[in-house]
N, C-alpha and C positions, 0 to 999 in steps of 0.2 A: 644451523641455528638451534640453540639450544629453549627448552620449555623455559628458563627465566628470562630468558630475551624476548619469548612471543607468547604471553600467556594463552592467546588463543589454540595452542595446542594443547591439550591433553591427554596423555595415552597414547600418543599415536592419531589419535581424532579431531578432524578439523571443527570447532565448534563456531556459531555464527552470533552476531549480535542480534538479538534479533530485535530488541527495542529501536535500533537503528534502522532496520529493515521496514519494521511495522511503518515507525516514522516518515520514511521515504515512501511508502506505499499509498499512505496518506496523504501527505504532501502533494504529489503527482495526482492522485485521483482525485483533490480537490480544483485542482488548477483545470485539468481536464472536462472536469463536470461544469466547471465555472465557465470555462472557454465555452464549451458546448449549449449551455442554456442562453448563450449569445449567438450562436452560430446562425439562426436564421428569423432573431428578431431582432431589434435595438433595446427594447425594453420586455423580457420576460416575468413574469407575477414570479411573487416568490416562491409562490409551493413549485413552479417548473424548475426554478433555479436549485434548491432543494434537493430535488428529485434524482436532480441529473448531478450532479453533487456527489449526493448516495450511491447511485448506482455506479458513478468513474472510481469512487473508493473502493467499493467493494469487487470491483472487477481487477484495479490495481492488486488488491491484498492478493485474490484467488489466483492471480499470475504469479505472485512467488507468494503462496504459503499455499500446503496441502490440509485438508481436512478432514475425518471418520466420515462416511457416510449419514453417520445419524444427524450430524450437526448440518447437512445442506438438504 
């Protein structure tokens, strides 16, 4: 396969979407978090729902993206 057939190659180097990635990362961490702040009530207040929300997102992201040390 040549580079005009798969622009994802260049140089030799596999490059990623990553607008795609983020997106899926979110996606998933939201549904999780949202599954989750039902998991053991029928009705959670909002800041719980929220919360757990936040936190399936951002555990999503931290599974496929790395970050400097200074930023965690």
């Amino acid at each position: 396969m040549t580079k005009k057939q798969n622009p994802e190659i260049e140089s030799g180097r596999i490059t990623a979407r990553l607008y795609s990635l983020m997106e899926e990362a979110v996606e998933t961490g939201v549904t999780f978090g949202y599954r989750r702040a039902f998991k053991h009530t029928d009705s959670p207040n909002e800041l719980d729902v929220i919360e757990h929300i936040v936190q399936e997102v951002m555990n999503a992201i931290c599974e496929r993206f790395t970050f400097p040390e200074e930023l965690t």
